[in-house]
N, C-alpha and C positions, 0 to 999 in steps of 0.2 A: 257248615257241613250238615247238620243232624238239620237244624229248624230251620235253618232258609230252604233248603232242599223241601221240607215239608210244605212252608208257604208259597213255594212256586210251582208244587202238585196239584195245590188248593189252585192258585189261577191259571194255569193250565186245564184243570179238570171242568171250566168253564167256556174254554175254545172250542170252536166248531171242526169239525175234518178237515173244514179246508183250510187250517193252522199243519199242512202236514208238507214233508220232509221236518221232524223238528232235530235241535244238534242241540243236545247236552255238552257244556263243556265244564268238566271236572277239577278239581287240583289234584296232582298226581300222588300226594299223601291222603287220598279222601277215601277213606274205605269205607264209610255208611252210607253214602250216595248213592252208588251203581247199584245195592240191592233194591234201595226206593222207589229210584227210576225205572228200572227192570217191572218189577211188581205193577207200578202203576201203566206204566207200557202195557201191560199182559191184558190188564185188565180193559184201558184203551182200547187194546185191539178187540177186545168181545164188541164192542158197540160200533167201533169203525173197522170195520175188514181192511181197509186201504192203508189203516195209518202206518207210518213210518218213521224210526228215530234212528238216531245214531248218538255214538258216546266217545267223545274225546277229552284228552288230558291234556292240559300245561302244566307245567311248573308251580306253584303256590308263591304268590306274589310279595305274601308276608303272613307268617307263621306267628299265632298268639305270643306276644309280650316281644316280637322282635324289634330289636334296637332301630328309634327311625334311618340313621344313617346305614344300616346295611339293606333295611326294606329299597330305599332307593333302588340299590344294585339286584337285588332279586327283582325287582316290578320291572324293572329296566329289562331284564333277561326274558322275563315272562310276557310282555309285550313284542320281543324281538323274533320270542318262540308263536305268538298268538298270529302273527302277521302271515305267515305260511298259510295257518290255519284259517281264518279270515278271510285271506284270499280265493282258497281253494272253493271255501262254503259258500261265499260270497252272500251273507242271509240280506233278505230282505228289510228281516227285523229282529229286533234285541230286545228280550224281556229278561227282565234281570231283576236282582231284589237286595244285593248286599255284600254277598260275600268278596273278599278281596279278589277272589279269582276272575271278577268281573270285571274289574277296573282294566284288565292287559288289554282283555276284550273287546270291551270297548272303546277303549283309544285306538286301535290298530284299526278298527273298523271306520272309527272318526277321520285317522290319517286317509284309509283307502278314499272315505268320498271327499277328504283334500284334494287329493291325486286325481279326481273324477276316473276312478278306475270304477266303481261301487258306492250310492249313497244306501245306506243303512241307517233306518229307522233306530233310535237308542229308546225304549219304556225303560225309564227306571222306579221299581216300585221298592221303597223304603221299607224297610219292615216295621208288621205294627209294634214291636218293643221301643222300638225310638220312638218318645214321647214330647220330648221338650229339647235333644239335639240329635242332628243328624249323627249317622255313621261315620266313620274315616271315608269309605266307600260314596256314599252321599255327598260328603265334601268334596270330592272330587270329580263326580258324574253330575253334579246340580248344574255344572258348566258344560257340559258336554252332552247331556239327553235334549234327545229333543221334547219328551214327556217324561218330568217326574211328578210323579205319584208319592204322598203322604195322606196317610190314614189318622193323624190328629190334627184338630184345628191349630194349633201351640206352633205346629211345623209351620203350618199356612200362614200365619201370620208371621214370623221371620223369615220365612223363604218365600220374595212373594210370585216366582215363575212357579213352583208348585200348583202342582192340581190335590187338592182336596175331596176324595171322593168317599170319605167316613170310613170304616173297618171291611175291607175286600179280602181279608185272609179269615 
C-alpha cells in the first residue's frame, strides 16, 4: 500500500511520455494510494501535457496475516474480477513490484496471451526490502514475468532467471 506505491513512483518517475495511457490498479481496501498516484500524476502532467492515467480497483487478493487456505479463495475471486479488467485494458505491459494485488493481474493477463487474445509484457520488480527471500508475490510471478528484476546480489544467486540490476528504487 504505503511503500510499494512509493517504489513504483520512483520507477515510473524515470519513464519517458511515451510510457502513456498508464492504468493503476488498486486493492479496493487501499486508501493511501489514489492520493500518491493522483499527486504524482499532477505533477507528471507539468512536464508531459499529453500524459494520461487511469485508476482502477480489484478486490485485495489477500489481506495482511490472512489464513493461506482462505487467500486461495480471495486470489481466486480477484483474478476472476481482474480478467474483465485485463481484457478491456489490454496493456502492452506490466510493471509491477510486490503487492498481492498484482499477482490477479498478472495471471489474467498470462491466461489472455494463453488464449492469444493479448501477449503482455510481465516486469516484475522485487522490492528492495527483500534482501535474502523473495516476497509471497515473487514466488509466485518468478514463473510467470517474463523480466524479473532484483536489486540484491543474495536474490541473483538463488534465483537465477533474475535480472540483477543493483538498487533502482
Amino acid at each position: 500500500t504505503g511503500g510499494h506505491t512509493t517504489e513504483i513512483l520512483r520507477l515510473l518517475s524515470c519513464l519517458s511520455e511515451s510510457y502513456s495511457p498508464r492504468h493503476y490498479v488498486l486493492a479496493d481496501s487501499d486508501k493511501m494510494s489514489e492520493a500518491k498516484i493522483r499527486s504524482f500524476e499532477q505533477k507528471r502532467a507539468e512536464t508531459f501535457s499529453k500524459s494520461q492515467f487511469s485508476l482502477d480497483r480489484i478486490p485485495r487478493s489477500r489481506e495482511v496475516r490472512q489464513s493461506w487456505i482462505s487467500s486461495v479463495l480471495t486470489t481466486l475471486y480477484s483474478i476472476l474480477y481482474s480478467l474483465p479488467l485485463t481484457y478491456k485494458r489490454k496493456p502492452d505491459l506490466i510493471l509491477c513490484n510486490g503487492p498481492g494485488t498484482c499477482v490477479p493481474v498478472c495471471l489474467s493477463a498470462f491466461l489472455l496471451g494463453l488464449l492469444r487474445i493479448k501477449r503482455t509484457i510481465i516486469v516484475y520488480v522485487e522490492s528492495i526490502c527483500r534482501v535474502e527471500t523473495l516476497s509471497l508475490s515473487g514466488k509466485i510471478l518468478y514463473y510467470f514475468s517474463d523480466y524479473f528484476i532484483v536489486q540484491w546480489p543474495e536474490l541473483k544467486k538463488k534465483y537465477p532467471k533474475s535480472v540483477y540490476l543493483g538498487r533502482i528504487v
